[in-house]
C-alpha positions as MATLAB code, in Angstrom:
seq = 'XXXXXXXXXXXXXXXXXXXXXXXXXXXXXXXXXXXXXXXXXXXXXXXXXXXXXXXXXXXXXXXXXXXXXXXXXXXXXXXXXXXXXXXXXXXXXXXXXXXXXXXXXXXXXXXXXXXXXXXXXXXXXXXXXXXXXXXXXXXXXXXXXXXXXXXXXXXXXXXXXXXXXXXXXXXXXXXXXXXXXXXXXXXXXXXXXXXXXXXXXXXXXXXXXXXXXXXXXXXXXXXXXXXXXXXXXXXXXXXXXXXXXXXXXXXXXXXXXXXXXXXXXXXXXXXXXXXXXXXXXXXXXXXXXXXXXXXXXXXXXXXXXXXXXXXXXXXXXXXXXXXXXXXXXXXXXXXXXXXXXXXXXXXXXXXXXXXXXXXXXXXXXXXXXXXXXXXXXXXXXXXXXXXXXXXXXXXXXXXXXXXXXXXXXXXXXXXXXXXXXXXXXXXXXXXXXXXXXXXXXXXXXXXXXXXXXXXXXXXXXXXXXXXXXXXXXXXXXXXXXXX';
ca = [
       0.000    0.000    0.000;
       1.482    3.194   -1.500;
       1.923    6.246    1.370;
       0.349    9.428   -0.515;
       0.048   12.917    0.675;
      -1.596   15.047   -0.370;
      -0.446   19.163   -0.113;
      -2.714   22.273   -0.530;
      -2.769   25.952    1.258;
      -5.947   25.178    3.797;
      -7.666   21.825    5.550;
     -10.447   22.385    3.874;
      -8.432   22.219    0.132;
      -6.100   18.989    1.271;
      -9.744   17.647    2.080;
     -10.903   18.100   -1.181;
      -7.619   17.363   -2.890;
      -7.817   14.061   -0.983;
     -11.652   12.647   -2.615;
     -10.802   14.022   -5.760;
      -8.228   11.367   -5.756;
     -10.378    8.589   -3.842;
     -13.403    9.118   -6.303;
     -11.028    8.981   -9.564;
      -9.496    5.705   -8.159;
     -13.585    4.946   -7.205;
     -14.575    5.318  -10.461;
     -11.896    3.304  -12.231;
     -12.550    0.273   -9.729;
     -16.126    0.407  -10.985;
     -15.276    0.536  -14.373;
     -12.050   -2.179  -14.894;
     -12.161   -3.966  -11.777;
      -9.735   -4.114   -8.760;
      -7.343   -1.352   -8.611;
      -4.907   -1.542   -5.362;
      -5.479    0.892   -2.268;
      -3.416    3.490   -0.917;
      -3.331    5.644    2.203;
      -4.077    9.390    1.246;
      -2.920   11.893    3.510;
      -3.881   15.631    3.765;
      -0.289   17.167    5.352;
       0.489   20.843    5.180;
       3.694   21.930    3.588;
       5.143   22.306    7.282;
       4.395   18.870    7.908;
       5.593   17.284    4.869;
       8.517   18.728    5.496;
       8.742   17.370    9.134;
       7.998   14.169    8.417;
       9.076   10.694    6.720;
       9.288   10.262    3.056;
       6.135    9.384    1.615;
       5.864    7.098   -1.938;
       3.953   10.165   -3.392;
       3.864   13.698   -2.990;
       0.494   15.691   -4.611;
       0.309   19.395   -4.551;
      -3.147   20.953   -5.907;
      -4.117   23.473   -8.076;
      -4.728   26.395   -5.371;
      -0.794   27.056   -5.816;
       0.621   30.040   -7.849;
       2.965   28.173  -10.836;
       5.899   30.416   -9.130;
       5.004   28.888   -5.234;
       4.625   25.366   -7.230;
       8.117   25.814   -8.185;
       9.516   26.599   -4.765;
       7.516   24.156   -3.153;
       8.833   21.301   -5.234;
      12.264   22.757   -4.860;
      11.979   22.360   -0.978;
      10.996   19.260   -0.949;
      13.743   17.928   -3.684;
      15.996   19.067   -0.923;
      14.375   16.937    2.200;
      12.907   14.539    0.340;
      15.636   13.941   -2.779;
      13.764   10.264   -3.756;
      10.109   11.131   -3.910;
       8.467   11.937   -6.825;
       5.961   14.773   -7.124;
       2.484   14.823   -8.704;
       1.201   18.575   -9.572;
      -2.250   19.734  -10.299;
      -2.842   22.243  -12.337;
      -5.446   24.198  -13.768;
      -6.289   24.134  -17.962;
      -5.093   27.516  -17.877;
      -1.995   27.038  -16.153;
      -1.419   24.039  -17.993;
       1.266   25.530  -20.750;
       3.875   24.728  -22.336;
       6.159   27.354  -20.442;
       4.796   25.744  -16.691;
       5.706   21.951  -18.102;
       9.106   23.478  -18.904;
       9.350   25.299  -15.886;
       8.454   22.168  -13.792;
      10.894   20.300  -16.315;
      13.865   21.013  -14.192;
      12.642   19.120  -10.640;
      11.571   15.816  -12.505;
       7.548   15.851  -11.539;
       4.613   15.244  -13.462;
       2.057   17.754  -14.081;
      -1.747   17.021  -14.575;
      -4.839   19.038  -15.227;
      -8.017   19.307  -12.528;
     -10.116   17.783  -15.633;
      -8.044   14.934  -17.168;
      -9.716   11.818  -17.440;
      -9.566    9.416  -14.333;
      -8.203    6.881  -15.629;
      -5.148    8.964  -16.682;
      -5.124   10.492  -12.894;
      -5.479    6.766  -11.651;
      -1.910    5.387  -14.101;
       0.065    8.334  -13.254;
      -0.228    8.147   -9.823;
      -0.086    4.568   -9.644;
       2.991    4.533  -11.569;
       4.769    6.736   -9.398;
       4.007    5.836   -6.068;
       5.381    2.418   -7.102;
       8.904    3.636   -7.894;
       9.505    4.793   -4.195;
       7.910    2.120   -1.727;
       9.026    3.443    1.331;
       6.883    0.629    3.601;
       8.359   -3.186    3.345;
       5.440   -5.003    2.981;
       5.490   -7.218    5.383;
       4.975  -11.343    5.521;
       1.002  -12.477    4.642;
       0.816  -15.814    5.128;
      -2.535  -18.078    5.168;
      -3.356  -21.301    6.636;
      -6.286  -23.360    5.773;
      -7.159  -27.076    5.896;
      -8.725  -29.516    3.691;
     -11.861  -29.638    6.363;
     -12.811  -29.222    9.803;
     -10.789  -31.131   12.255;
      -7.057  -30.899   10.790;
      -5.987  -28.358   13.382;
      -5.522  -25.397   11.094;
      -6.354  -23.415   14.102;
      -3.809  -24.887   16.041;
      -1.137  -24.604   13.972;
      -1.941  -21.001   13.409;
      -1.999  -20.355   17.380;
       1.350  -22.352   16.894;
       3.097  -19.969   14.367;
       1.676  -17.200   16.017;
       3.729  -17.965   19.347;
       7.050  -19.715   17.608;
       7.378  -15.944   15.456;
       8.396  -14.091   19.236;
      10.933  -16.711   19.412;
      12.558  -15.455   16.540;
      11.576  -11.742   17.399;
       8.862  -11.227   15.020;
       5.675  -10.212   15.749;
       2.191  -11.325   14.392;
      -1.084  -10.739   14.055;
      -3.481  -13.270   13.627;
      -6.498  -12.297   11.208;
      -9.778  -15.084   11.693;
     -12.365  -16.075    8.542;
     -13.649  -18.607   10.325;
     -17.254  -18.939   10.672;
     -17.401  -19.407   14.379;
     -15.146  -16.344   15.089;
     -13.209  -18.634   17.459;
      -9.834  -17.786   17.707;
     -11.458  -14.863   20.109;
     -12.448  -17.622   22.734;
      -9.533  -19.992   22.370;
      -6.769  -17.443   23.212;
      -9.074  -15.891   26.311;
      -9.772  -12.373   24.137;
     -11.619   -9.578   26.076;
     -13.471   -8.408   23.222;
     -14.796  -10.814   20.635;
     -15.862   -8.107   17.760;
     -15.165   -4.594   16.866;
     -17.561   -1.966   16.395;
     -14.698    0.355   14.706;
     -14.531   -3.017   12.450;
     -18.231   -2.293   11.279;
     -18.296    1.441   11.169;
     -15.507    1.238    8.148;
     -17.158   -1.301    6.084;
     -20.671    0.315    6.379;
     -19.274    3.452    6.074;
     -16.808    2.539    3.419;
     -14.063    4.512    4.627;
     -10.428    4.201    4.362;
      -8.858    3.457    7.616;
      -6.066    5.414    9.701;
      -3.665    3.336   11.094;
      -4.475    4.697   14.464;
      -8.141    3.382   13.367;
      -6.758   -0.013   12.637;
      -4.806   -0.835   15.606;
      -7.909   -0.205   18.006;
      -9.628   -2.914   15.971;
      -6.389   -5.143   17.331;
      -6.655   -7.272   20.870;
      -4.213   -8.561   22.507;
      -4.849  -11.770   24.686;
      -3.164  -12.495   27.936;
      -0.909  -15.010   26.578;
       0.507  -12.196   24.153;
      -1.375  -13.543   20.893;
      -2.376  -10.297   18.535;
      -6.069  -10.842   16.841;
      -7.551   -8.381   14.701;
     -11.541   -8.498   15.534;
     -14.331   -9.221   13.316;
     -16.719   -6.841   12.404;
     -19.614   -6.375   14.735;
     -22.887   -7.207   13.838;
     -23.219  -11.000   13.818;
     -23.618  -13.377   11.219;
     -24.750  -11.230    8.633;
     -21.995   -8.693    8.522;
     -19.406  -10.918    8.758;
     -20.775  -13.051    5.433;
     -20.824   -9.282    3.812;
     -17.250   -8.827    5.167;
     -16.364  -11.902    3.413;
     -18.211  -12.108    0.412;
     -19.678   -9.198   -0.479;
     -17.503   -7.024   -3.202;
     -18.783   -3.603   -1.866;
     -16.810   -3.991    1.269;
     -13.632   -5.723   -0.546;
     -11.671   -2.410   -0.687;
     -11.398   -1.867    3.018;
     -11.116   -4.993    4.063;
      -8.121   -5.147    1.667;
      -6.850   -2.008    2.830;
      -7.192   -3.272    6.588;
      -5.174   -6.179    5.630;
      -2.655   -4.141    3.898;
      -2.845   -1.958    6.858;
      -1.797   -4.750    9.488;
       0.769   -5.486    7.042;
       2.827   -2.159    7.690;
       2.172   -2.426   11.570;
       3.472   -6.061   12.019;
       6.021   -8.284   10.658;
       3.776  -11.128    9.986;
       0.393  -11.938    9.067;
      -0.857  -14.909   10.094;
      -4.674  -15.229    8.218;
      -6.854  -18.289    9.494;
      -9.066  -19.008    6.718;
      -9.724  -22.464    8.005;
     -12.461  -24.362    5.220;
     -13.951  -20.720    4.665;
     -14.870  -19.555    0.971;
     -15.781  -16.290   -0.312;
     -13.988  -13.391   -2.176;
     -11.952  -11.944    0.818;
     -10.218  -15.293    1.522;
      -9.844  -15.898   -2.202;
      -8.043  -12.429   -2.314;
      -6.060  -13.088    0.597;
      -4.551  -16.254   -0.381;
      -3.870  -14.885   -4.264;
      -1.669  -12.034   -2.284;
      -0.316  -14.289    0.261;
       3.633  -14.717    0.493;
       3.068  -18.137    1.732;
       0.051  -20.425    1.691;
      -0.220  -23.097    4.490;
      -2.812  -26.119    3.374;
      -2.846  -28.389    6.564;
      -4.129  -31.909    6.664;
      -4.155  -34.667    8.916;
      -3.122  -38.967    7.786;
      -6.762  -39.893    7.327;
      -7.290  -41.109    4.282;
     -10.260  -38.695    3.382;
      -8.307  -35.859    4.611;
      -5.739  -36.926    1.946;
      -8.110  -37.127   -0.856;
      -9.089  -33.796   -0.197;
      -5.950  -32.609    0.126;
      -5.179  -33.681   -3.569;
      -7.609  -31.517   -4.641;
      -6.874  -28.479   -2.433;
      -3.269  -28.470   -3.521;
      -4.465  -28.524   -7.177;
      -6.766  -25.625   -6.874;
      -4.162  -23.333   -4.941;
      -0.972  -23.891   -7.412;
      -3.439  -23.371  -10.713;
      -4.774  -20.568   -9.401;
      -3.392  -16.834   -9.337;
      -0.984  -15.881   -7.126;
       2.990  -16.312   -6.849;
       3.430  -17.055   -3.063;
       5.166  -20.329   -1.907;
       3.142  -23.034   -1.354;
       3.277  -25.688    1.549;
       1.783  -28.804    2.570;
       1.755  -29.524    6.351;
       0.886  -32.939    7.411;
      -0.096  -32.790   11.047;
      -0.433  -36.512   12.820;
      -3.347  -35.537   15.025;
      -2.731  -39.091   16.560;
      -0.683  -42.559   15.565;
      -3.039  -43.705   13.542;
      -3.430  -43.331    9.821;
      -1.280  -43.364    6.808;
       2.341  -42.796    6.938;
       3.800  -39.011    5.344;
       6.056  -40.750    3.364;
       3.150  -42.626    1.285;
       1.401  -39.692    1.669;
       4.290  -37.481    0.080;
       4.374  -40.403   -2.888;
       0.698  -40.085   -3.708;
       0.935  -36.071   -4.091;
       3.902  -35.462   -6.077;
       2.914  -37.721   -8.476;
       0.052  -35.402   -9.848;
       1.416  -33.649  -12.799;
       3.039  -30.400  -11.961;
       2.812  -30.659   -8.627;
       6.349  -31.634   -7.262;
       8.049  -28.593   -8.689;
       5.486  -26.444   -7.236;
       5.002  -27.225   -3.763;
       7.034  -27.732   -0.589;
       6.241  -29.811    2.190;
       6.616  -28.607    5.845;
       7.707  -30.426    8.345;
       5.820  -32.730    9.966;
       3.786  -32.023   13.278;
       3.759  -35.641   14.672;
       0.918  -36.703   17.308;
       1.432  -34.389   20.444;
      -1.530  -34.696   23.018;
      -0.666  -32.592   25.389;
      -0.250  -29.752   22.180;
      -3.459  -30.711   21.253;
      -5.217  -29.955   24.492;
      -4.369  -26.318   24.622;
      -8.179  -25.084   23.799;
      -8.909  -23.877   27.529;
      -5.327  -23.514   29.192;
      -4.924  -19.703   28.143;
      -1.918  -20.794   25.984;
      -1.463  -22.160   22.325;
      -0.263  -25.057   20.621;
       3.201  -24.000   20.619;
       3.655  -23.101   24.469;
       1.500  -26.583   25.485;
       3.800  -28.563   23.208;
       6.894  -31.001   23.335;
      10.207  -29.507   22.311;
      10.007  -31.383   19.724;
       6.836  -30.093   18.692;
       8.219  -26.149   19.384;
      11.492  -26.720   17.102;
       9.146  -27.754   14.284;
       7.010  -24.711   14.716;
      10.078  -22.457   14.385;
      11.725  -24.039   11.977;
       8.249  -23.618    9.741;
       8.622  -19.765   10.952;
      11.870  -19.602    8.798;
      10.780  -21.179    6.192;
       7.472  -19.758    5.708;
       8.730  -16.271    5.889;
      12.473  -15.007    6.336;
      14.989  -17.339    4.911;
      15.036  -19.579    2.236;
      15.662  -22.933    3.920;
      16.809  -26.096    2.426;
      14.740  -28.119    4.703;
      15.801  -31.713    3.560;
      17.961  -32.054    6.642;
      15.561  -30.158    9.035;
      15.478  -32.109   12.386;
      11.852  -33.074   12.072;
      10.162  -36.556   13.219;
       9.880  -37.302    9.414;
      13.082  -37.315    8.658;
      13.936  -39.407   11.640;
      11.672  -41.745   10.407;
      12.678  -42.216    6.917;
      15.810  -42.222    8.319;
      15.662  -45.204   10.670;
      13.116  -47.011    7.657;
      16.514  -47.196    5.288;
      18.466  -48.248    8.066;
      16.780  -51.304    9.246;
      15.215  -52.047    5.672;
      17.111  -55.403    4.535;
      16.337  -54.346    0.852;
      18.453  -50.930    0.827;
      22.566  -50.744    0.926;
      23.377  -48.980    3.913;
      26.396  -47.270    2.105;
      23.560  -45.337    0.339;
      22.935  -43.399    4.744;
      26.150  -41.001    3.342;
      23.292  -38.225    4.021;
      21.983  -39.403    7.357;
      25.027  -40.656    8.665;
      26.401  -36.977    8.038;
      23.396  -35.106    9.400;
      23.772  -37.310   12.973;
      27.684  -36.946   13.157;
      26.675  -33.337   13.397;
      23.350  -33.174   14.945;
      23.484  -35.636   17.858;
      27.443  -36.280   18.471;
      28.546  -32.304   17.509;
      31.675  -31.591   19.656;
      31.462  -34.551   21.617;
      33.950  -36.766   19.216;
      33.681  -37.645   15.946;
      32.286  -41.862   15.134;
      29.920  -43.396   12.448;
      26.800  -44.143   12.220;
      27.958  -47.446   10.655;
      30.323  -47.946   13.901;
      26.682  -47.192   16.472;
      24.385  -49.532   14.410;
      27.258  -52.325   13.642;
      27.055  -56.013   14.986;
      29.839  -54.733   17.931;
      26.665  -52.742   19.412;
      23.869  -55.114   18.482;
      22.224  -54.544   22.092;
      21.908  -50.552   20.467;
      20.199  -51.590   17.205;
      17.945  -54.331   18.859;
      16.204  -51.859   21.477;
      15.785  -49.234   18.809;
      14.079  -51.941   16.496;
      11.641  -52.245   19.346;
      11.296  -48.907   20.384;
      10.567  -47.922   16.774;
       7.614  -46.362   17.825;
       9.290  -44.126   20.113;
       9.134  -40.229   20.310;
      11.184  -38.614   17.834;
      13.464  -36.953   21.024;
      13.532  -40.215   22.803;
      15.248  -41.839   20.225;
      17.401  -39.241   19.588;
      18.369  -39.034   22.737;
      19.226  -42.872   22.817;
      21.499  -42.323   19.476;
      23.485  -39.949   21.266;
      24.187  -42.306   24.668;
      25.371  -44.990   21.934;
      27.443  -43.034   20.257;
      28.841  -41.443   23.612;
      29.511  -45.218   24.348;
      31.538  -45.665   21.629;
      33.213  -42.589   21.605;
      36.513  -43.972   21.679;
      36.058  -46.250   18.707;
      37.958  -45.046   15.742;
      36.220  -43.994   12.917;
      36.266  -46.764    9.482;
      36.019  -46.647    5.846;
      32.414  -47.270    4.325;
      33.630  -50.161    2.384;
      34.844  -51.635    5.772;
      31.164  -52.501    7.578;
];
């Protein structure tokens, strides 16, 4: 969203200045479809000149040509990188004021050029100088009810502190029950309302008092007031889109991460939301219909618009079901899908995360450790780095791991990968031995109780790797060729 101010002599002029420019970009939406928002803002030449750069600078028409001139040269000198929009009158529009003007770089328009000329020029500029980083959008939905989209989003919205982020979580579900889950004070926002049914841009001051904050430090931007029937308009209905987009786009500049629950919900506001999104989250648990749906989900996110990352997060909601590596098998071999999706790591059965509805915390604080290292790792890779995450430490790569190693089919000279990734995960400065050396017939007692234990938490075994290979610590290290 595109910062532009707006500059005339009085209030009442900026004011004006300001819906000229809202009702030509009004018009234009009505005429060729969606056009993206910006925050207009009446400033005074004192102002402007006090504060940070904006992507645009407008001055109006109520200017002599000769204060245009000095204007623009004042604010070349405190604002060098901002370009500079003047409105003019047809009479002042000559070829003597575009030359005169020619010297500071602006463009010059006239009070009764066509809007959709207004509408290009200024979109066109304010795009070469985006002061504001947009910020991360990322959405999470599932393939239906049940999956724990909601969780995972309470997750995420936790594991971001941990890597000094913060996040606001934005809810489409139909039950509006994030509110309850993280023990909000307020459940809906009458500001929320007044905007849509008012249709009025929003402030940013205006925004963040539509914002709660819930004891256990979770950030939730409130639904609209009103009940059911507003919030289907603030979903569905296209009169409202704009500010709802604009809200979003708001949140966007105030916090490093948004975190949108869309859950199963469809309409045009999620549809938008997701086409924007930096990263899309589909969840689904091991059940087989879950996976069936999940097929189809995946399908209609990557053909649809939209260049964010996509990611497929299988989360175990208990031990039964099918395993993620069939599951993995079964979705990359649709046609165009492998190259086009990523999969997250794996949230494995966690009971106690599960419970957290009701305990004033969220799936990330109620969790394992194991369960919290996933979460943050997924932070990373939904949002600030670009992470290779074949060699993340999650449960299913500990499992695919330990299925090569005790498959009598496979060579174990092709663990070079695995073997490498424990020598530095689970025996780092603590001596240097093989994974051949811990899971050779010398140590059979080792590989029998992890046979058995196979079913074990993904830390418990982890932690037994790393007493066997303290064990054997002393044992030099051998060639491949040798076991």
């Amino acid at each position: 969203m595109a910062r532009i101010v707006c500059i005339e002599q009085s209030t009442s002029l900026r004011v004006e200045l300001k819906n000229f420019i809202e009702e030509s970009f009004n018009l234009c939406r009505s005429s060729i479809g969606y056009v993206e928002p910006n925050r207009i803002i009446p400033m005074s030449k004192d102002e402007l000149l006090l504060s940070s750069s904006p992507d645009l600078i407008v001055i109006g028409s109520s200017y002599r040509v000769d204060e245009v001139g000095a204007l623009s040269r004042q604010i070349k000198e405190i604002h060098p990188e901002c370009p500079i929009l003047i409105i003019v009158t047809p009479e002042n529009y000559t070829l003597r004021t575009l030359r005169r003007f020619q010297i500071y770089g602006v463009e010059v328009l006239r009070t009764d050029d066509e809007e959709v000329r207004i509408v290009h020029i200024i979109d066109a500029l304010s795009k070469k100088n985006i002061s504001r980083k947009k910020n991360t959008l990322i959405t999470i939905s599932g393939v239906k009810g049940g999956v724990g989209s909601t969780s995972v989003v309470s997750g995420l919205a936790h594991a971001f502190e941990t890597i000094s982020k913060n996040a606001v979580v934005v809810d489409l579900s139909r039950q509006n029950a994030f509110a309850f889950y993280i023990g909000a004070k307020s459940w809906q926002s009458p500001e929320h309302r007044y905007l849509l049914m008012e249709k009025k841009s929003p402030e940013v001051s205006e925004v963040k008092q539509m914002v709660v904050t819930s004891e256990n430090g979770i950030s939730l931007l409130l639904a609209p007031a009103g009940g059911a029937e507003v919030r289907e308009m603030w979903l569905r209905d296209p009169t409202y889109f704009e500010i709802s987009l604009t809200i979003i786009e708001t949140l966007r500049e105030i916090f490093d991460v948004v975190i949108v629950d869309i859950g199963t919900v469809e309409g045009l506001l999620p549809f938008a939301l997701v086409t924007n999104a930096d990263s899309r989250i589909i969840v689904s648990s091991t059940d087989p219909a879950s996976i069936h749906l999940l097929r189809g989900s995946i399908k209609q996110t990557i053909e649809g618009p939209g260049d964010g990352k996509t990611f497929v997060l299988i989360n175990e909601i208990n031990n039964q079901g099918l395993y993620v590596e069939d599951i993995a098998d079964f979705i990359t071999k649709q046609e165009g899908v492998e190259d086009r999706i990523s999969f997250a790591p794996t949230l494995h059965c966690d009971f106690k995360a599960g419970a957290w509805i009701g305990t004033g915390n969220s799936f990330y604080t109620e969790g394992t450790k194991s369960t919290q290292e996933i979460l943050e790792n997924m932070c990373s890779m939904v949002s600030l780095y670009d992470i290779d995450t074949t060699f993340l430490p999650t449960s299913n790569f500990w499992k695919m791991g330990f299925n090569n190693i005790f498959s009598k089919k496979k060579n174990t000279k092709k663990l070079v990968s695995p073997q490498k990734f424990l020598l530095e995960t689970v025996s780092e400065n603590k001596g240097k031995m093989t994974l051949n050396k811990i899971m050779s017939p010398s140590n059979n007692k080792t590989k029998d109780n992890i046979k058995k234990e196979g079913i074990k938490k993904e830390e418990e075994v982890c932690e037994d790797l790393f007493q066997s290979a303290v064990a054997v610590d002393s044992i030099k290290t051998t060639d491949e060729g040798e076991d």
